[in-house]
C-alpha positions as CSV (number, residue, x, y, z in Angstrom):
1,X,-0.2,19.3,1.3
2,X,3.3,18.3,-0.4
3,X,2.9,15.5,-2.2
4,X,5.7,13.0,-2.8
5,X,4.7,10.0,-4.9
6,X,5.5,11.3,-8.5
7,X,3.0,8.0,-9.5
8,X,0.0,10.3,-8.1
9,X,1.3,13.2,-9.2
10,X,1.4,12.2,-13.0
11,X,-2.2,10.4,-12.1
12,X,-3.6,13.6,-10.7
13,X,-2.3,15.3,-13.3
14,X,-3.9,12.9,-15.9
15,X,-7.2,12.6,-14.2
16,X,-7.6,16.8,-14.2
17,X,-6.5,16.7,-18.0
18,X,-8.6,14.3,-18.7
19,X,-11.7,15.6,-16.8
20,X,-11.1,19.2,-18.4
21,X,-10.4,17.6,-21.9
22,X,-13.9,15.6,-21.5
23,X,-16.3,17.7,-20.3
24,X,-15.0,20.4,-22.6
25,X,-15.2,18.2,-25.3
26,X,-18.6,17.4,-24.0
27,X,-19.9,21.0,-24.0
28,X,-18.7,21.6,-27.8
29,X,-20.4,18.5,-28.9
30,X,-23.6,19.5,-27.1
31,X,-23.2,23.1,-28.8
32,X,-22.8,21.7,-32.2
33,X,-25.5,18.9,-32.2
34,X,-27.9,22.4,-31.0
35,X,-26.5,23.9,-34.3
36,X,-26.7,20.9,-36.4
37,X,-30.8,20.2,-34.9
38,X,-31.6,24.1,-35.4
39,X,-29.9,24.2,-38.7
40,X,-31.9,21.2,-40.1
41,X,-35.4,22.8,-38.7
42,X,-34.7,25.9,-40.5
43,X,-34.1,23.9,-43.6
44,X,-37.4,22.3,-43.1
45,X,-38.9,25.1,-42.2
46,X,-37.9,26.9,-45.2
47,X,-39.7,23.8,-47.3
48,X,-42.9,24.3,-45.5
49,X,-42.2,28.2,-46.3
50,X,-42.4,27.2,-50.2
51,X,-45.4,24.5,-49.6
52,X,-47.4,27.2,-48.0
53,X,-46.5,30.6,-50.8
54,X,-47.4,27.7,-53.6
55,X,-50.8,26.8,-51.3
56,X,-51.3,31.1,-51.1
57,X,-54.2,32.2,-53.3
58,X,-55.4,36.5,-52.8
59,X,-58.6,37.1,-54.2
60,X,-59.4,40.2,-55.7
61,X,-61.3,41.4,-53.3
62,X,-58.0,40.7,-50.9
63,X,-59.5,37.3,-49.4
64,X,-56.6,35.5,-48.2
65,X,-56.8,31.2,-49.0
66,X,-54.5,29.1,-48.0
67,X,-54.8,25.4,-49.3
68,X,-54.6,22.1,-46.8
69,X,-50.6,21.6,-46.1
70,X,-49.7,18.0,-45.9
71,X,-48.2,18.2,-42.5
72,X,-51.3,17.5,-40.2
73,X,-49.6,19.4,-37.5
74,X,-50.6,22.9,-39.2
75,X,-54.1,21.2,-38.3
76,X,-53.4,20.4,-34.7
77,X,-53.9,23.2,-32.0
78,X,-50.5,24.4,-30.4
79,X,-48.9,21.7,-32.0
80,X,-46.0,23.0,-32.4
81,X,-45.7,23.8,-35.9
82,X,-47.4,27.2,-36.9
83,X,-47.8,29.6,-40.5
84,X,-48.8,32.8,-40.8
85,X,-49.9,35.3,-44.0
86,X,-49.4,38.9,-43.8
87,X,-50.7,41.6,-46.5
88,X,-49.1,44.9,-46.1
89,X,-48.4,44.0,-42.3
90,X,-51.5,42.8,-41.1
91,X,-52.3,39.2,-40.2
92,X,-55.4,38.0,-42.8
93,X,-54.7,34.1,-41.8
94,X,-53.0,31.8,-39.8
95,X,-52.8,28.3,-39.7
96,X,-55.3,26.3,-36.9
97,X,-52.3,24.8,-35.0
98,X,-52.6,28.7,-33.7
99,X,-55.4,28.9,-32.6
100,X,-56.7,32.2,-33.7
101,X,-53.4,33.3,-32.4
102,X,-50.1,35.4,-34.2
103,X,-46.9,35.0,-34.5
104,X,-44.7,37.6,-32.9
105,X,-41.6,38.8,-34.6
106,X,-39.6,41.2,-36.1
107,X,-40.2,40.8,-40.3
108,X,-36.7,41.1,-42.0
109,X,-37.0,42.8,-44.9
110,X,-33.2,43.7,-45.9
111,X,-33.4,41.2,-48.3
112,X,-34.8,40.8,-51.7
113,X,-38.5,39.5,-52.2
114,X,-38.5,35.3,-52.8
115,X,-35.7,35.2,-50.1
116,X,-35.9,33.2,-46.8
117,X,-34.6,34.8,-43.8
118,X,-34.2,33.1,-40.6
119,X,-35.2,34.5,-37.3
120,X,-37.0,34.0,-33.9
121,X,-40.3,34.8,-32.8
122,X,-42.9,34.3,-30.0
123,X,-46.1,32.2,-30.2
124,X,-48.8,30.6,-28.3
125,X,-48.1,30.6,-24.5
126,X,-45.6,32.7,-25.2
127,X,-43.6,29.9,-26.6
128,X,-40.0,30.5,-28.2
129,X,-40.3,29.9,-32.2
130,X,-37.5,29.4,-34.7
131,X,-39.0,31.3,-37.9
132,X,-38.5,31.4,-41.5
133,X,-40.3,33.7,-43.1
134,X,-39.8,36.0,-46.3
135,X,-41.4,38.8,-48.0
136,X,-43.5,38.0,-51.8
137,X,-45.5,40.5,-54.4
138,X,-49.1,39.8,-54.6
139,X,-51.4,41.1,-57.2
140,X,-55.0,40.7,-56.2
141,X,-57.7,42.8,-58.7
142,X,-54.2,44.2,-60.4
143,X,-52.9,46.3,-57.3
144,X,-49.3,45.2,-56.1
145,X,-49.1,44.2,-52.5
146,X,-46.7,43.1,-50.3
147,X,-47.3,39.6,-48.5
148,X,-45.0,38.2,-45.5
149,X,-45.1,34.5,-45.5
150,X,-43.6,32.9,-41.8
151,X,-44.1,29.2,-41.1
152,X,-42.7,28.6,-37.2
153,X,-41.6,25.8,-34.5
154,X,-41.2,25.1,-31.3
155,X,-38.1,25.6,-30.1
156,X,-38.4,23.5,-26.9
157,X,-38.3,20.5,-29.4
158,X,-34.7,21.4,-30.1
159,X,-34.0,21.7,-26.7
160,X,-35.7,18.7,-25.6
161,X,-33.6,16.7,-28.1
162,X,-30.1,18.6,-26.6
163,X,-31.2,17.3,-23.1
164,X,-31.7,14.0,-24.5
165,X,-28.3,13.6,-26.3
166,X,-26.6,15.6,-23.4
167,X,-27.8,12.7,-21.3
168,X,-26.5,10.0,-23.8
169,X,-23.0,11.9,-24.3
170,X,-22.3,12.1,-20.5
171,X,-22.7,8.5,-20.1
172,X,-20.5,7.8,-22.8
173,X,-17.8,10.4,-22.2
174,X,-17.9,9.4,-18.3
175,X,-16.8,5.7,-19.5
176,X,-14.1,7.2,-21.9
177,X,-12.9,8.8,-19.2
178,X,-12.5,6.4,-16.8
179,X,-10.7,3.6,-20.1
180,X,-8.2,6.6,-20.3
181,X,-8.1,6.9,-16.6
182,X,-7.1,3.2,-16.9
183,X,-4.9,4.0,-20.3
184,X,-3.2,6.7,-18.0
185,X,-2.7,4.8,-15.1
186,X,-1.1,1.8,-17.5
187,X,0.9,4.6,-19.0
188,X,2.2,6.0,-15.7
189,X,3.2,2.3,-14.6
190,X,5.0,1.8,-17.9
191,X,6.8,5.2,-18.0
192,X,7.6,4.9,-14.4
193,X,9.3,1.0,-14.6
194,X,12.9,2.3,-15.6
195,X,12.7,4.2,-12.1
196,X,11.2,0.7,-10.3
197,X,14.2,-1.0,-11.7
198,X,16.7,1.6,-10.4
199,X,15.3,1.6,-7.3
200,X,15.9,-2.2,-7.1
201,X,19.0,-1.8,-8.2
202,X,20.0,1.0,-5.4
203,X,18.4,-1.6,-2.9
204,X,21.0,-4.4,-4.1
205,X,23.6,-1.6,-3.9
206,X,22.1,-1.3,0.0
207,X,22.7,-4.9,0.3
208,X,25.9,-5.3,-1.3
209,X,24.4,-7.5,-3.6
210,X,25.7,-5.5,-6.7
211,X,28.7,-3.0,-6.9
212,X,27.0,-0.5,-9.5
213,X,23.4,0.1,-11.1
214,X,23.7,-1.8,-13.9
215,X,20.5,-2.3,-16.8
216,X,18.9,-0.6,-19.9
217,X,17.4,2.8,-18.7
218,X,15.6,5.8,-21.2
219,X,17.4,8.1,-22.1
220,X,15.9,10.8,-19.2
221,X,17.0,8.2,-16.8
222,X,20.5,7.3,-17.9
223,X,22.6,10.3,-17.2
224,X,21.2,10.1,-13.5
225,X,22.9,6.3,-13.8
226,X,26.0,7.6,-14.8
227,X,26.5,9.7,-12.0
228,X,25.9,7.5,-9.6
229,X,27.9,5.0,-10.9
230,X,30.7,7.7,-10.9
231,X,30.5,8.8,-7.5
232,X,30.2,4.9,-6.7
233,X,33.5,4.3,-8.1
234,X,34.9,7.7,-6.5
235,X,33.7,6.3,-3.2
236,X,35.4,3.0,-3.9
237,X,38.6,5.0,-4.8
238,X,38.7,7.1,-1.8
239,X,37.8,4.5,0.7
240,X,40.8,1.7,-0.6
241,X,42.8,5.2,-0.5
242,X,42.0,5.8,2.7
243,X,42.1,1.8,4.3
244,X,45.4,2.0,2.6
245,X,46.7,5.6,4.6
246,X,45.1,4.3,7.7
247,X,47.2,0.8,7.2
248,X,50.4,2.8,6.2
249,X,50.1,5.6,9.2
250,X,49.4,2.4,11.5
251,X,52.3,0.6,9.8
252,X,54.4,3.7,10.1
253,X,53.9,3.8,14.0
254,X,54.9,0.3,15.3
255,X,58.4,0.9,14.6
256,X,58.9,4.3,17.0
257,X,56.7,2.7,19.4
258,X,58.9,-0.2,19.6
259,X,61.5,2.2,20.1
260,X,60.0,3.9,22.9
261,X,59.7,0.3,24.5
262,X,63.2,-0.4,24.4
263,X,63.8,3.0,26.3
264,X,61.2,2.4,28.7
265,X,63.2,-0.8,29.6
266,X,66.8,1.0,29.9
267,X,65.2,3.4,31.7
268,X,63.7,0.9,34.0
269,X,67.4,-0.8,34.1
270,X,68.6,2.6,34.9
271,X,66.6,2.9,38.2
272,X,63.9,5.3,37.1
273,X,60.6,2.6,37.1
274,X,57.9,5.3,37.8
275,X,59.0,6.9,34.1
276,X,59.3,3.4,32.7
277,X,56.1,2.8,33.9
278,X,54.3,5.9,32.3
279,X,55.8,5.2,29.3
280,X,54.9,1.3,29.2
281,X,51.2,2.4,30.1
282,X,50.7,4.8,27.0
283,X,52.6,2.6,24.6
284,X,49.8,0.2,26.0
285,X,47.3,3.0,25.0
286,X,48.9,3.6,21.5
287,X,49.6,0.2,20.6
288,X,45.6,-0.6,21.1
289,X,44.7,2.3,19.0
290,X,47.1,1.4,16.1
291,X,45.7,-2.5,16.2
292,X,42.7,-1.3,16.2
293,X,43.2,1.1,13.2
294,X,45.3,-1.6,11.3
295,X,41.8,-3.8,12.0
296,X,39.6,-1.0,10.4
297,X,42.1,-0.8,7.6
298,X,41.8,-4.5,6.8
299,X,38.1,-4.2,6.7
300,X,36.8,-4.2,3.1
301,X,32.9,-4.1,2.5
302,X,32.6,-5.8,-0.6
303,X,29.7,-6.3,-2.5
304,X,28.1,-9.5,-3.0
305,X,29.8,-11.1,0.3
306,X,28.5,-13.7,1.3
307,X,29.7,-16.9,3.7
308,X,28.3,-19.2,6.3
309,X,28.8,-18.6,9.8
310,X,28.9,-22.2,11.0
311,X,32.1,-23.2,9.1
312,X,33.7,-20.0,9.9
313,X,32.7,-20.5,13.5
314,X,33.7,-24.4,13.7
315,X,37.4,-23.5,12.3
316,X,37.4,-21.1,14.6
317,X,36.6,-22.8,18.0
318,X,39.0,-25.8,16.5
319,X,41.6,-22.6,17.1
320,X,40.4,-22.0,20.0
321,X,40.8,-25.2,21.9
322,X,44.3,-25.3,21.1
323,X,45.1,-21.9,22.7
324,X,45.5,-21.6,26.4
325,X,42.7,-22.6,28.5
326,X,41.0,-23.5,25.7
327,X,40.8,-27.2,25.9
328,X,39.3,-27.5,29.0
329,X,35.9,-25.5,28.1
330,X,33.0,-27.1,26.5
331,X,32.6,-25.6,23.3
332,X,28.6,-25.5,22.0
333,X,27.5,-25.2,18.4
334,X,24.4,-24.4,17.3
335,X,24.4,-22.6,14.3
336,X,22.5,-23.5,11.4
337,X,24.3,-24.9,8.4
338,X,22.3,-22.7,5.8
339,X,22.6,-19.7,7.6
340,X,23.9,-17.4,4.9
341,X,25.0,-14.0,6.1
342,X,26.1,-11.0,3.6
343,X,29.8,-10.6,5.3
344,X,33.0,-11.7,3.9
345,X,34.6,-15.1,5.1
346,X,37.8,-13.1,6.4
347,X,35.5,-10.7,8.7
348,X,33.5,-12.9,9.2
349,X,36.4,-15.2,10.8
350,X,37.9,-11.7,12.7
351,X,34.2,-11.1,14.3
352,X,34.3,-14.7,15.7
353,X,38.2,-15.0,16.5
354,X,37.6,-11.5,18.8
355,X,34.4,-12.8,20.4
356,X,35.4,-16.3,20.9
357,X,38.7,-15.6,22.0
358,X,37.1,-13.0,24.5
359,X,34.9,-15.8,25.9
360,X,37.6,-18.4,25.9
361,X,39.5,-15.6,28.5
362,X,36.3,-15.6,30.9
363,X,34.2,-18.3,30.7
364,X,34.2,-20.4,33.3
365,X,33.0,-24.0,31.8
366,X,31.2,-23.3,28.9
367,X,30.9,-21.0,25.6
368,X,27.7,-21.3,23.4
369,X,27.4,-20.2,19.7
370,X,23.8,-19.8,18.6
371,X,21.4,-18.1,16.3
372,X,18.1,-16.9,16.1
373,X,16.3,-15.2,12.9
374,X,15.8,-11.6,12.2
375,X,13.7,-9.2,9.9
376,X,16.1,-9.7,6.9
377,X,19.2,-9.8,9.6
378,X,20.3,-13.3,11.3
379,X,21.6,-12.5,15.1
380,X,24.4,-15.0,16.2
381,X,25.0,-14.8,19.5
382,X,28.1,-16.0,21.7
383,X,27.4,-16.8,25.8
384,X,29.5,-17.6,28.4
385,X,29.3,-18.7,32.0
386,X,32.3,-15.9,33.5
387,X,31.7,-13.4,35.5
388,X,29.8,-10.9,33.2
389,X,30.2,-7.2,33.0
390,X,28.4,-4.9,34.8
391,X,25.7,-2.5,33.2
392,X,27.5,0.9,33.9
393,X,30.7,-0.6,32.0
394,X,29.0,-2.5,29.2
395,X,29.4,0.9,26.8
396,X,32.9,1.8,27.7
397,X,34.1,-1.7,27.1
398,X,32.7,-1.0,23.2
399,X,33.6,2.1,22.5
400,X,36.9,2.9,24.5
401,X,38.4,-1.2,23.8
402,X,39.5,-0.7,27.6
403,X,40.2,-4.0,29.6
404,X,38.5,-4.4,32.9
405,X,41.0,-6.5,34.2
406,X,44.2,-5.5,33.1
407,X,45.7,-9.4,35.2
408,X,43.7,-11.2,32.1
409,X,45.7,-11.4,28.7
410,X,44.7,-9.4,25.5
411,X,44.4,-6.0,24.7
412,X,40.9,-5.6,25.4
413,X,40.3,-4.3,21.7
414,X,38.3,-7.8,20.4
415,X,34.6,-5.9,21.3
416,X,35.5,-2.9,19.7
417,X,37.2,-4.2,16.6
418,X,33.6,-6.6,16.0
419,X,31.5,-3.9,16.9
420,X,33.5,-2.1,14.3
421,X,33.1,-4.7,11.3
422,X,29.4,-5.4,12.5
423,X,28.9,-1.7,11.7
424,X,30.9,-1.6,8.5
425,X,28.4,-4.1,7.1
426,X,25.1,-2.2,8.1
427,X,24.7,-4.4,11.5
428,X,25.6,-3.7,15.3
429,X,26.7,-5.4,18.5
430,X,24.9,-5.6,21.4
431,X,26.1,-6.7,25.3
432,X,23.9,-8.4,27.7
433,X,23.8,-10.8,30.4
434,X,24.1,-14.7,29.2
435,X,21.4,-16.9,30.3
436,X,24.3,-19.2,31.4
437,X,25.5,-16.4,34.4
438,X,27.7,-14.5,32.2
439,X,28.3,-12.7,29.2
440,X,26.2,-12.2,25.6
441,X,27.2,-10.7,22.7
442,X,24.5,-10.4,20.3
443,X,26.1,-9.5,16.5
444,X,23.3,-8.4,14.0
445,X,24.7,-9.0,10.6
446,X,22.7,-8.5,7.4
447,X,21.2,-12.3,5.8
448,X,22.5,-12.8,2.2
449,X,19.7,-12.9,-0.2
């Protein structure tokens, strides 16, 4: 499974770290607390070993005495805590925590006499003894004999007392786990805010609100700024370039195409009409496709646009009414003042001179400007009571900026040149029938803010 939030990524990775780091850390500190208990046994182990040797009498006779020991366990049967004299390697006493039992272990003997040597054992119920025992001269009636001296514990104390702190360290280490969980996950946010930020910052690029990703980024982060802000500005570059050899080539072409319309008319004069006629019909073609180009050219996305529809919209139906046919239609309003849309005034005013001066040419009585909200867009729509357009022709009257009555004035690019600016700022334009019997155009333009 691929996954693609770096945030639980890094926390993955910081929760496996930390889980291996803690329970290793765990294990080692369980390992050397074992240590640390057996060591301090065998330490007191070896104390009772030099109690008991200084409470060894041998008679000389070879009776064995061992006097009291001040720890009452020695007294206690299988308490845990065991002694044991050997002469010459067989056991003459033991202490009564035995029981009448031995001690089982290998003696150690590498060493010199008087020294304690560590080892482990067997004892009652085959229980598993730490030992320290060493190896002493006795001289009972004169004759030199060797005595092993071993005093023993139980083992399962030790591990008793592992179990116990294991208990105690897990709980503990589980809730320092979980604070540096909780460090980590702080850490994470923190590290990962520079990319927040520049994420916001892309988003006002997204929304023309700001023309480059501007701020105070780490170090990691800010050569990744750089560039975009370098191919931003080589985007800038090549679009003005290109609005600009789009505006020349369409420049350049208005003066052979008014040529070719001064032929067509001499050749009209001349008695050839059906020529004249051809060539009047694709200067009509080529003189729709260079306005419309010329319109692209002029279109300029800039960032942090913004203007407010009604105004544009209320200069622009003032315009209206003085143009043919205008006067007599009843012009409708109903935009909000504090509608705030991220376009510039001057496209703004082309989208509404195109659409408005589109219904002005087929409305029959009336032409309504309204609004309604959107998810972060604002949709003005413009309705009139003409004739419509009919379903199969709505696409080719958008993309093609063909006239369907070719008796009405205009070039029939006004759809295509909105639809076109609409688009240029991240919206579109939609056709559909008017509520009032005729025609809709819905434009869905990005809200400011």
């Amino acid at each position: 499974m691929k996954m693609t939030s770096l945030r639980l990524r890094l926390l993955l990775a910081a929760a496996v770290s930390i889980t291996a780091a803690v329970t290793i850390t765990g294990f080692i500190l369980v390992q050397l607390f074992t240590q640390y208990i057996e060591r301090r046994v065998y330490a007191e182990l070896e104390i009772q070993l030099q109690l008991l040797t200084e409470a060894l009498s041998v008679a000389a006779d070879g009776t064995v005495s061992v006097a009291p020991l001040a720890d009452q366990r020695f007294s206690q049967p299988f308490s845990g805590l065991y002694w044991q004299v050997q002469i010459d390697g067989d056991t003459h006493t033991v202490s009564r925590s035995l029981w009448d039992e031995g001690i089982s272990f290998q003696p150690v003997s590498t060493g010199p006499a008087g020294q304690a040597v560590r080892t482990e054992g067997r004892g009652p119920s085959d229980q598993e003894l730490l030992v320290a025992e060493w190896t002493i001269t006795v001289s009972p009636g004169g004759a030199d004999k060797m005595a092993n001296l071993a005093v023993a514990a139980d083992r399962s104390e030790i591990a008793d007392a592992s179990a116990a702190f294991t208990r105690d360290l897990a709980l503990w280490l589980s809730l320092l786990a979980i604070a540096l969980l909780l460090a980590a996950s702080v850490q994470v946010g923190v590290g990962l805010r520079p990319l927040e930020l520049l994420r916001g910052q892309i988003a006002k690029l997204k929304t023309g609100a700001s023309a480059r990703l501007v701020g105070n980024y780490p170090r990691e982060v800010s050569p990744l700024v750089d560039e975009v802000n370098e191919l931003l500005d080589i985007r800038e570059e090549s679009l003005a370039g290109a609005r600009a050899r789009a505006g020349d080539l369409a420049h350049g072409l208005k003066t052979p195409l008014t040529i070719l319309a001064a032929v067509a008319r001499d050749t009209r004069k001349a008695g050839d009409a059906r020529n004249s006629d051809e060539i009047d019909s694709q200067i009509a073609v080529m003189r729709r496709h260079v306005e419309r180009e010329l319109s692209r050219a002029r279109i300029g996305v800039h960032k942090n646009a913004r203007c407010q529809p009604s105004a544009v919209a209320q200069r622009m139906i003032d315009a209206m009414r003085k143009l043919p046919g205008g006067g007599r239609l009843a012009w409708q309003l109903d935009l909000p003042d504090d509608l705030t849309v991220a376009l510039e005034e001057q496209d703004m005013s082309e989208v509404f001179g195109n659409l408005l001066d589109n219904a002005r040419i087929w409305a029959g009585s009336t032409v309504r400007v309204s609004a309604m909200p959107g998810d972060g867009h604002a949709i003005i729509m413009i309705d009139d009571d003409g004739p419509g357009v009919p379903g199969d022709k709505i696409e080719t009257v958008i993309e093609r900026g063909e006239r369907l009555d070719e008796t009405k004035q205009g070039s029939g690019l006004g759809l295509a040149i909105a639809n076109d600016i609409a688009m240029a700022y991240g919206g579109t334009l939609d056709l559909s029938e008017s509520p009032l019997g005729g025609f809709r155009v819905s434009v869905r333009l990005p809200a400011a803010g």
